[in-house]
ROGU-356490 format. One line per field, with one value per residue (C-alpha): x, y, z; residue number from 1. Coordinates in Angstrom, 2 decimals, padded with zeros to 5 digits. Layout:
// residues N
c1 [X;...]
c2 [Y;...]
c3 [Z;...]
i [NUM;...]
This chain:
// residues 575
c1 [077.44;074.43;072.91;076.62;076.38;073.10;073.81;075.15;075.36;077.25;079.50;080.03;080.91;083.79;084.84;086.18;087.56;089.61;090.41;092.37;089.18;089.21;090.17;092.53;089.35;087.31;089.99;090.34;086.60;086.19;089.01;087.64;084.30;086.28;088.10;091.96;094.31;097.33;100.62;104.05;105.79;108.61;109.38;109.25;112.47;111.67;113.69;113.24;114.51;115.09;117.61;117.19;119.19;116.29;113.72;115.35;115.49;112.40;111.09;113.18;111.53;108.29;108.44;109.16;106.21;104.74;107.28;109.53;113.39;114.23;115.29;118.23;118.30;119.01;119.46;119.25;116.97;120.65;121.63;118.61;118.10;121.66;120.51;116.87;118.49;120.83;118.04;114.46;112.24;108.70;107.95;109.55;108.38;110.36;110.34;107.94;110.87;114.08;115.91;116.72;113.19;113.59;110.76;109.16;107.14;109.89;111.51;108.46;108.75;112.26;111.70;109.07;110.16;113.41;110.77;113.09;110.06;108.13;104.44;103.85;105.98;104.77;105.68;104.32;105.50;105.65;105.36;104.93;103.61;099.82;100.03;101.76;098.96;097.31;099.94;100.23;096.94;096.94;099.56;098.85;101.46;100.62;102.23;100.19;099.50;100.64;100.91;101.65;103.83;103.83;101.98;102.15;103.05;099.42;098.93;101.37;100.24;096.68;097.82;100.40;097.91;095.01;097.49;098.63;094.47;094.27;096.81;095.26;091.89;094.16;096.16;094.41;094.52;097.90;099.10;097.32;098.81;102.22;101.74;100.72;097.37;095.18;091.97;092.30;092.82;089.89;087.60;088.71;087.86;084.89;083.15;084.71;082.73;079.89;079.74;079.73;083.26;084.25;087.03;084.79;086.96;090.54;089.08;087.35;090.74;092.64;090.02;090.72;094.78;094.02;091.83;095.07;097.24;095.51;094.17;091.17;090.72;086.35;086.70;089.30;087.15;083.43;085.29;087.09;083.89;081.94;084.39;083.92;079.85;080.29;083.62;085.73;089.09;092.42;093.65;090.35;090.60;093.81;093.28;090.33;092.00;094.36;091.68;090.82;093.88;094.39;090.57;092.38;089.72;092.28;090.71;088.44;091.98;094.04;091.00;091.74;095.08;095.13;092.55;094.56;097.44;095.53;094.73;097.78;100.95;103.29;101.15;104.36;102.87;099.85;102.71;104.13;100.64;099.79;103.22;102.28;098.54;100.37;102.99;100.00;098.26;101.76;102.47;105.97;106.77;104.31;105.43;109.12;107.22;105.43;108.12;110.39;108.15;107.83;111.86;111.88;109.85;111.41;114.64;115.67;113.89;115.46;112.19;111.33;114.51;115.18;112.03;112.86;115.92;114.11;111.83;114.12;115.81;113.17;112.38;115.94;116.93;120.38;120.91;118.17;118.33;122.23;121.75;118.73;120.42;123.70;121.31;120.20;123.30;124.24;121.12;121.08;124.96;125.17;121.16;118.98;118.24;121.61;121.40;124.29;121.69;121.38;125.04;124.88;121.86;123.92;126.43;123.98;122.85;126.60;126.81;123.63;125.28;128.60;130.26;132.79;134.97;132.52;130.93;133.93;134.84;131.01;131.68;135.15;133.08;130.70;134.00;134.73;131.79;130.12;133.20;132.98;129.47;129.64;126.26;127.58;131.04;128.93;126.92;130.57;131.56;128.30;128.82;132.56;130.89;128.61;131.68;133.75;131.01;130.55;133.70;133.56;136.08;133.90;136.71;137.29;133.55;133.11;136.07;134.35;130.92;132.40;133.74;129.92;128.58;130.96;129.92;126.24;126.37;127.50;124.95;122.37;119.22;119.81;120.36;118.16;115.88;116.95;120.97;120.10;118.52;121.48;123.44;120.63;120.83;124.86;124.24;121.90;124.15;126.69;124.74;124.56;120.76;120.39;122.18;119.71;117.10;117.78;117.98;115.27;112.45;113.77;113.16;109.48;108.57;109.28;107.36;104.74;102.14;104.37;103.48;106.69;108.72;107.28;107.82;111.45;111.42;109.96;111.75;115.10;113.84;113.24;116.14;118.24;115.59;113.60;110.56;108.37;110.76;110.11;106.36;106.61;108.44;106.04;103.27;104.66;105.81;101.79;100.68;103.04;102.12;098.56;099.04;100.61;097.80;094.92;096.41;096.96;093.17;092.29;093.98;092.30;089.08;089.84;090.47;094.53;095.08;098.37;099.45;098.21;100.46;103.23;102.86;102.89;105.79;107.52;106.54;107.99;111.23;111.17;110.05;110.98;109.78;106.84;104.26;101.26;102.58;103.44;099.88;098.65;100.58;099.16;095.80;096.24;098.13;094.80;092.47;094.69;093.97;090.83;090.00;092.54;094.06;096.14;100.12;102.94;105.64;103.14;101.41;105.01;106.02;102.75;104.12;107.46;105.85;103.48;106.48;108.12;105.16;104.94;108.40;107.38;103.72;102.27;099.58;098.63;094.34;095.18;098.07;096.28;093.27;095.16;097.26;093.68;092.86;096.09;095.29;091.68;093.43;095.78;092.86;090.63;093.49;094.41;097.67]
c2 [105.17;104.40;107.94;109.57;108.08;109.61;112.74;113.11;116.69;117.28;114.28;115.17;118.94;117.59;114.65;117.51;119.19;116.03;116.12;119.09;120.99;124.07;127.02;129.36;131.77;128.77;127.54;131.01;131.24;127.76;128.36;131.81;130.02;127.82;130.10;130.66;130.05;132.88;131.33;133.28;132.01;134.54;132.09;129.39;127.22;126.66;124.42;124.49;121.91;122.14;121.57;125.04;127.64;130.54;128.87;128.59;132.59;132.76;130.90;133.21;136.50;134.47;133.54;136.86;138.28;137.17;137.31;133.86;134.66;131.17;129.58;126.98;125.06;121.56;120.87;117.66;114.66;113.22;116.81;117.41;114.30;114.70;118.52;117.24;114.50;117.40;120.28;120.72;122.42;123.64;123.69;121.42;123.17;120.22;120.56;117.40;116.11;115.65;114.35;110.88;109.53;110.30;112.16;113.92;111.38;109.00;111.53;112.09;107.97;108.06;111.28;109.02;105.54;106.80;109.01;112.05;115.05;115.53;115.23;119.16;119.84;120.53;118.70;120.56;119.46;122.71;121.57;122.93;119.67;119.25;115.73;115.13;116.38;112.98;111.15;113.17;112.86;109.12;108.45;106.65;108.64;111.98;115.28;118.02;119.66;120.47;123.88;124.33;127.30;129.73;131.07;133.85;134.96;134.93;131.63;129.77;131.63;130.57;127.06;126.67;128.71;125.54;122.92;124.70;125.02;120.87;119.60;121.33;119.07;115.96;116.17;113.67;110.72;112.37;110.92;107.68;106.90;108.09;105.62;102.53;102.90;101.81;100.92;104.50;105.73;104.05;105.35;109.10;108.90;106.86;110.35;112.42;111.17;110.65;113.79;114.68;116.56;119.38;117.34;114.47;113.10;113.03;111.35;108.50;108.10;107.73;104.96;103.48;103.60;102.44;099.40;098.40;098.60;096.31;093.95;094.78;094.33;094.16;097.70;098.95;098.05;099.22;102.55;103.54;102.32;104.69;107.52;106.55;106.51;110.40;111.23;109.17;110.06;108.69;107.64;105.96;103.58;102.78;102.53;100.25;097.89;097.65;096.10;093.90;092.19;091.34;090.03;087.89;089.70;090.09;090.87;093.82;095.24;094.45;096.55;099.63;099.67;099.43;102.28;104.21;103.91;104.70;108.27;108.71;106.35;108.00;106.62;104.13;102.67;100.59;099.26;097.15;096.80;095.22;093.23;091.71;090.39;089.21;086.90;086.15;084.49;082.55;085.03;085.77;086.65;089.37;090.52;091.32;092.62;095.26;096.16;096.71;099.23;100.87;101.15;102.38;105.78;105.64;104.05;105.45;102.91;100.59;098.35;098.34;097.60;095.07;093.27;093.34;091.07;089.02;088.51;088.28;085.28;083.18;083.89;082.34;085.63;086.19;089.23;091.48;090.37;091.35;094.74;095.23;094.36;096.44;099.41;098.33;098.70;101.77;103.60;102.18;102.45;106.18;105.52;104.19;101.38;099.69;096.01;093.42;091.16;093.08;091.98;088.41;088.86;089.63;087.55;084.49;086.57;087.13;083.00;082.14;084.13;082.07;085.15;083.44;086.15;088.84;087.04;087.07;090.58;091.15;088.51;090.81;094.03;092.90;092.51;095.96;097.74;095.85;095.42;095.34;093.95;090.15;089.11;090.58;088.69;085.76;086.56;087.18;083.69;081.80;083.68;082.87;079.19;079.75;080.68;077.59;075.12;077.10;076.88;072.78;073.00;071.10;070.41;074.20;074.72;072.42;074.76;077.36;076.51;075.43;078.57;080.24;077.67;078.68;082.48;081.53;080.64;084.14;085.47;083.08;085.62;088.14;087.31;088.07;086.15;086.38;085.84;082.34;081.49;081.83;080.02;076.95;076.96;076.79;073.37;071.82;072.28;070.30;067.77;069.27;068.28;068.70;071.23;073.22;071.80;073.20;076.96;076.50;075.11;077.45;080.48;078.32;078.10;081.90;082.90;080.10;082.62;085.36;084.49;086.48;084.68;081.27;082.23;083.19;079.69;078.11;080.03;078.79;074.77;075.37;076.50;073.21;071.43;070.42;071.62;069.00;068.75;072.75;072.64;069.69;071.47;074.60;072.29;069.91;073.03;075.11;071.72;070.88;074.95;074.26;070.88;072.28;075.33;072.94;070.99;073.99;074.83;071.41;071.53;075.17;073.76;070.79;073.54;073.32;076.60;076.40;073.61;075.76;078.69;076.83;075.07;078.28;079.34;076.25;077.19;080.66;079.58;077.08;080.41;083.83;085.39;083.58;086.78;084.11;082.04;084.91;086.19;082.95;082.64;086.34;085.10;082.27;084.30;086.26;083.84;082.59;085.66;086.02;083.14;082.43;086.13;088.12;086.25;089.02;086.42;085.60;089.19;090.61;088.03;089.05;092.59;091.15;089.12;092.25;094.56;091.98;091.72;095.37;095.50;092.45;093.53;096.58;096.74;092.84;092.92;090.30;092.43;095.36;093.59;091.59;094.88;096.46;093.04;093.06;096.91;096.62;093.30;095.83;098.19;095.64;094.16;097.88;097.17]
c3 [108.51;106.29;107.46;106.75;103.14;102.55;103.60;100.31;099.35;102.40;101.91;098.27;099.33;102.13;099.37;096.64;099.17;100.08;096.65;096.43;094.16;096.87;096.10;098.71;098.91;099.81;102.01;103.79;104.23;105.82;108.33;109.26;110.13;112.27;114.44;112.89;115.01;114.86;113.63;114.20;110.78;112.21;114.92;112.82;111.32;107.51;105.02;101.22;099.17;095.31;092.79;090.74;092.75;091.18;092.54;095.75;095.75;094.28;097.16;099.84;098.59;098.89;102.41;103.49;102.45;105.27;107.97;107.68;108.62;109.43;106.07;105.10;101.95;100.73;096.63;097.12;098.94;101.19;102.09;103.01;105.33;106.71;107.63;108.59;111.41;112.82;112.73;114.32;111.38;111.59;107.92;104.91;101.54;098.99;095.20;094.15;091.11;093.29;090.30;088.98;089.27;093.53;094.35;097.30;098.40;098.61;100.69;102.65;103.16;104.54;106.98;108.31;108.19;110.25;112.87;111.50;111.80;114.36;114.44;114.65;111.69;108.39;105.09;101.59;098.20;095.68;092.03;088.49;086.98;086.94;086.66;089.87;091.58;090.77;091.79;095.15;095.54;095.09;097.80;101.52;102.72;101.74;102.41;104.69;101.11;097.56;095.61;092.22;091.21;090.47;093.70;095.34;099.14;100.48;098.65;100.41;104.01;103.79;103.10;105.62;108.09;106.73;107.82;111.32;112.03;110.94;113.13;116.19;115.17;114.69;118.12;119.61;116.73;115.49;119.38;119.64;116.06;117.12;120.61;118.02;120.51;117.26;118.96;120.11;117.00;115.76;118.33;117.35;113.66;114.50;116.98;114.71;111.32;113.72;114.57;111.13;111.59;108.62;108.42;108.15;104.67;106.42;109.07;106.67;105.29;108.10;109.47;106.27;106.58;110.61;108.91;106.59;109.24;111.70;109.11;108.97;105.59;105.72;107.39;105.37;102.09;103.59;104.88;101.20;099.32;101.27;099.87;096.80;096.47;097.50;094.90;093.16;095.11;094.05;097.02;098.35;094.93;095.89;099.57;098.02;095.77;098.64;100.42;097.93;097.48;101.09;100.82;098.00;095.39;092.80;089.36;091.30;092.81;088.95;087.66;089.86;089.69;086.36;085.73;088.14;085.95;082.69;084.07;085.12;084.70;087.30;090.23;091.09;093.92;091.86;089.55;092.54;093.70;090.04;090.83;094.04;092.13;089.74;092.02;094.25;090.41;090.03;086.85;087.43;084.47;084.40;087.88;086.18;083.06;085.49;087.88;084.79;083.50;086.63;087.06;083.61;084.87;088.66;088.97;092.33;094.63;096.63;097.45;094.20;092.65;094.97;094.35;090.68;091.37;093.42;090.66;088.03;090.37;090.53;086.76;085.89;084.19;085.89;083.93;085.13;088.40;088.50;087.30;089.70;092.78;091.62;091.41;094.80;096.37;094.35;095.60;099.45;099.78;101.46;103.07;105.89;103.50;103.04;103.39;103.26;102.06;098.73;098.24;098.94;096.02;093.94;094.36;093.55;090.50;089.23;090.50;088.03;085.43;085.83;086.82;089.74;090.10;090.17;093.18;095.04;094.60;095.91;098.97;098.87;099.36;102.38;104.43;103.69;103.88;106.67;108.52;112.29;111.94;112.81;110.81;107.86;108.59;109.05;105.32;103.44;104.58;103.34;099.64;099.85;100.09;097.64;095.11;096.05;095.64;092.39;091.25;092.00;095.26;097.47;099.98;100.73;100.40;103.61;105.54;104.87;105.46;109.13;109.86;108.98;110.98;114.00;113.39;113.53;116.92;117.94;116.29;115.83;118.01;116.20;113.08;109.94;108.78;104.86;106.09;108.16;105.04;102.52;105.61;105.23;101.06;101.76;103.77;101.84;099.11;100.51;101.94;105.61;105.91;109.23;110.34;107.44;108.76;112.24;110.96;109.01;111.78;114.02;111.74;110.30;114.28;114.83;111.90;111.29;110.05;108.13;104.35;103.22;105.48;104.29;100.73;101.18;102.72;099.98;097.32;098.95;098.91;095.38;095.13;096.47;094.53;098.27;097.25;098.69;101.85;102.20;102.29;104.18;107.04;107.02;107.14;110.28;111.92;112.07;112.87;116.11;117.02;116.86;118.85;121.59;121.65;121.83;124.44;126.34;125.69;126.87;130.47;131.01;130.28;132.82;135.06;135.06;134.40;136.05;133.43;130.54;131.53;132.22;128.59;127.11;128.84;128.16;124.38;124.11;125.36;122.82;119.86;121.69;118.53;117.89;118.22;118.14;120.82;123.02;122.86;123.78;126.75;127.83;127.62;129.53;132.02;132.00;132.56;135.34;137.17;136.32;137.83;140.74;141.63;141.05;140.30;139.96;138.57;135.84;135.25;134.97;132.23;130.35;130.54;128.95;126.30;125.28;124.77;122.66;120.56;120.44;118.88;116.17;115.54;117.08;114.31;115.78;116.03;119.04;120.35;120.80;122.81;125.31;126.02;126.49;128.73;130.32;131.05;133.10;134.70;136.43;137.20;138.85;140.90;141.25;141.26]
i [1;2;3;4;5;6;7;8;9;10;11;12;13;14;15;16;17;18;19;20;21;22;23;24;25;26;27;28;29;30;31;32;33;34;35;36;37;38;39;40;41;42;43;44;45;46;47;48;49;50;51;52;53;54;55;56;57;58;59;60;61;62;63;64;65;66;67;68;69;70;71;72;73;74;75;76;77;78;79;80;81;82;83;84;85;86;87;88;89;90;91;92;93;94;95;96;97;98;99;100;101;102;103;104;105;106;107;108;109;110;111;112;113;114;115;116;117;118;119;120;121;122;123;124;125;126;127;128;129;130;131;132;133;134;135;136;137;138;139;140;141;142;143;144;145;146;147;148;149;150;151;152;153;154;155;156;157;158;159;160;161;162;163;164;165;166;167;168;169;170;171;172;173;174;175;176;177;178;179;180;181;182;183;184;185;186;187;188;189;190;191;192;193;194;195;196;197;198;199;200;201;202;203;204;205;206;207;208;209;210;211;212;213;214;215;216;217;218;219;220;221;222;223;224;225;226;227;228;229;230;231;232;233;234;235;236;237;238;239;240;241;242;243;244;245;246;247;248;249;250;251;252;253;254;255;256;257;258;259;260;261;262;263;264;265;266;267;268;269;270;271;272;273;274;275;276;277;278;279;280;281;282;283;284;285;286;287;288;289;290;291;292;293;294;295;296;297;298;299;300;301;302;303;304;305;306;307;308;309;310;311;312;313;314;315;316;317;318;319;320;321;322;323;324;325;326;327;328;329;330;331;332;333;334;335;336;337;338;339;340;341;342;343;344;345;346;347;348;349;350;351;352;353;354;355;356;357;358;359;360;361;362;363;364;365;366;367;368;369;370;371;372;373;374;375;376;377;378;379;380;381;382;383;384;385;386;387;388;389;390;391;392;393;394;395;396;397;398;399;400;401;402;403;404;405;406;407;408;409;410;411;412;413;414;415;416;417;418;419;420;421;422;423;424;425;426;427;428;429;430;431;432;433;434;435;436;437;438;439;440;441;442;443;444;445;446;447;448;449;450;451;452;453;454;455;456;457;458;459;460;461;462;463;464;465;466;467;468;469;470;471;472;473;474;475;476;477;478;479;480;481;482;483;484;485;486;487;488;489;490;491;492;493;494;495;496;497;498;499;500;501;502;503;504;505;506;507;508;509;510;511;512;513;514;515;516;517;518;519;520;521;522;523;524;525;526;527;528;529;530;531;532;533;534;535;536;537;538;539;540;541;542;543;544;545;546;547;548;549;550;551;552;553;554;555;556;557;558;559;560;561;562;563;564;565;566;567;568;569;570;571;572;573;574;575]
């Protein structure tokens, strides 16, 4: 890397063009020395999406320029998805403002949070604002490429035919990423920028995205720094400061968010970036401050929004936090990210406020919309609790908090982790210690190392006014995990490997979902058969506990190398 960093003219060269400074004549020129693959656009299925019906012709008489006969179009971001989950399209040319501060890139989000496009296809935002190149530029999640209009025919070929020559050098890492193989992934970029690839920059920042992903925050910062000493590259500062503030370096990662924003202020991501520094600092106050501004320039996000509330909760101001989580809902209600949980927010919010009958029409409006679904039957009773203990009827508060506690057991596996906790907050309020206590260890004993999870925690004792008794719990609870590890350790080393498997197991039934505990109990199924031969029972229960890790963490550093142990176990065994 050090020699890759001093080949600086070359570096510089391929950093500007990861900047979006080349030009199509440059572009066409580079691909040309390359070898240009021949792309049939004819055969291809295109969709344009834009609001302005004359662009939308514009764009038609465009794309046949150069052969495209396959065209639909969506005006808007839900049509399009709706069309988008019942089509298969090669190429998604979407306007970059999709009205109502939803942009492409959200979009571009949701396509790929709900695996909607396939790997092969092609996403380009088409924009006539300047400054959202910055801001498109700045994103983790980038499209295949921008264009501002007005552009011509041959313009928007030599781009698309750019992209269609890319993804035939990223097949390889485009599939490891897809099979959450990371390590392989890894390896790719690493020959690739050792080899000094011409596409040496893309590949430097996807090692940097692989580094985020896995936790590897050391390689994440080293890889984006190196970026940087070349070019100063919007997304590399943000992948950066990123970095930084999982290395808990906060005023180095406030700085570069913030200068981010001074150069340009639509770059919405290092607003709740700046938000999560400032919660980490205990300055709630300037979280809300930050997120409000941020709402103020892009309303239409439900993470965002939602975190607002959330914010606004713990900040005692009942107001914001009600209108938040009604946008919330308004925004999620038709969408992949509709949540009963954003009711039963709101129905505390309205609560705080001293709103009673607005939080029963919300309790009211889970049963409707959620109807059918027994965890959301299960939420609607602990907020119809909620209201009566509000409202001072303790004696119907209990009847009802019986019948939630009746539903829980139906659903108690599967339910989510933010529902079991409004179920806990309902007991403690009416003095059901221990029945709170039981949801609560078992959720604290799933998730003993999740920091959001153990903040939700907390934020609920402080809630009840158990503060102490929270942090207690999360405290006794890593300590009995640990405990019960190290005395597994011990018997292995005393050679009872047999014992230190069988403690394991004994532990996993006890937390299914415990991704650390699971691991454990791989490796010691490992070293069992490393040692003593191969044991089907207990190599098939390693596959089982893998997969369920897979499905909780796939990104897991630890995850991905006992799946590679678990791997050359079967190979030596040849089984």
């Amino acid at each position: 890397m050090a020699e890759l960093a001093g080949n600086s003219a070359l570096f510089a060269a391929r950093a500007a063009r990861a900047g979006g400074d080349d030009s199509p004549e440059e572009v066409a020129a580079r691909t040309m020395r390359r070898g240009q693959i021949e792309v049939d656009y004819g055969a291809k299925r295109f969709m344009v999406i834009d609001a302005v019906q004359e662009m939308r012709a514009a764009m038609n008489n465009t794309l046949s320029t150069f052969g495209v006969t396959k065209v639909e179009y969506a005006h808007r971001a839900t049509e399009a998805i709706g069309m988008i989950k019942r089509g298969d399209y090669d190429v998604i040319l979407c306007d970059f403002d999709l009205g109502h501060g939803y942009d492409g890139l959200h979009l571009l989000e949701e396509l790929k949070l709900r695996n909607l496009i396939k790997p092969s296809a092609v996403f380009m935002i088409v924009t006539g604002e300047r400054r959202s190149r910055m801001v498109i530029s700045a994103a983790e999640l980038a499209p295949d490429d921008y264009l501002l209009k007005p552009f011509t025919g041959e313009e928007l070929k030599q781009r698309l035919d750019r992209i269609y020559n890319k993804k035939v050098e990223f097949e390889a890492l485009d599939a490891a990423m897809m099979n959450q193989d990371y390590f392989k992934a890894l390896a790719e970029c690493n020959e690739r920028i050792g080899r000094k690839d011409p596409f040496l920059v893309d590949f430097l920042k996807m090692k940097g995205r692989i580094a985020l992903t896995i936790g590897d925050y050391p390689l994440a910062r080293d890889t984006y720094q190196l970026v940087l000493n070349a070019r100063e590259i919007p997304w590399a500062k943000m992948g950066l400061a990123k970095a930084l503030f999982h290395l808990k370096e906060f005023a180095p990662a406030r700085e570069i968010f913030e200068a981010l924003l001074a150069e340009n202020n639509r770059i919405m991501e290092a607003y709740d970036w700046l938000a999560k520094i400032h919660q980490a600092e205990h300055e709630h106050q300037e979280a809300q401050g930050v997120l409000e501004k941020a709402l103020e320039l892009s309303a239409a996000n439900v993470s965002r929004q939602k975190k607002l509330g959330e914010v606004a909760m713990r900040n005692g101001d009942f107001e914001t936090a009600t209108k938040s989580f009604q946008q919330t809902i308004n925004i999620a209600k038709y969408s992949f990210w509709r949540d009963a949980g954003d009711y039963a927010s709101l129905a505390k919010a309205h609560l705080g406020n001293g709103n009673v009958m607005e939080a029963a029409k919300v309790a009211a409006d889970v049963r409707r919309e959620f109807r059918y679904d027994q965890k959301a039957e299960l939420l609607a009773t602990v907020m119809e609790t909620q209201v009566a203990i509000k409202q001072g009827n303790d004696s119907r508060a209990q009847q009802i908090l019986n019948k939630a506690r009746q539903q829980y057991q139906a659903v108690a596996s599967e339910l989510p982790n933010h529902f079991a906790l409004e179920l806990a907050e309902a007991c403690y309020q009416l003095g059901e210690d221990a029945a709170a206590g039981e949801i609560v260890q078992k959720l604290v004993r799933n998730h003993h190392e999740d920091a959001a999870v153990l903040e939700r925690v907390s934020a609920m004792y402080e809630a009840v006014g158990r503060a102490d008794l929270g942090q207690e719990m999360i405290e006794n609870t890593a300590r009995a995990i640990v405990a019960v590890n190290n005395e597994a350790v011990r018997m292995a080393q005393a050679g009872d490997l047999e014992g230190a498997v069988q403690k394991f197991i004994h532990a996993v039934d006890e937390m299914p979902a415990n991704v650390q505990v699971m691991l454990n109990a791989v490796n010691a199924m490992l070293a069992y058969v490393s040692r003593l031969g191969w044991h089907q029972e207990y190599m098939e229960l390693a596959q089982t506990y893998l997969d369920r890790v897979k499905a909780l963490e796939p990104a897991s550093v630890k995850y991905l190398k006992l799946k590679d142990a678990y791997a050359t176990a079967r190979r030596r065994f040849r089984v």
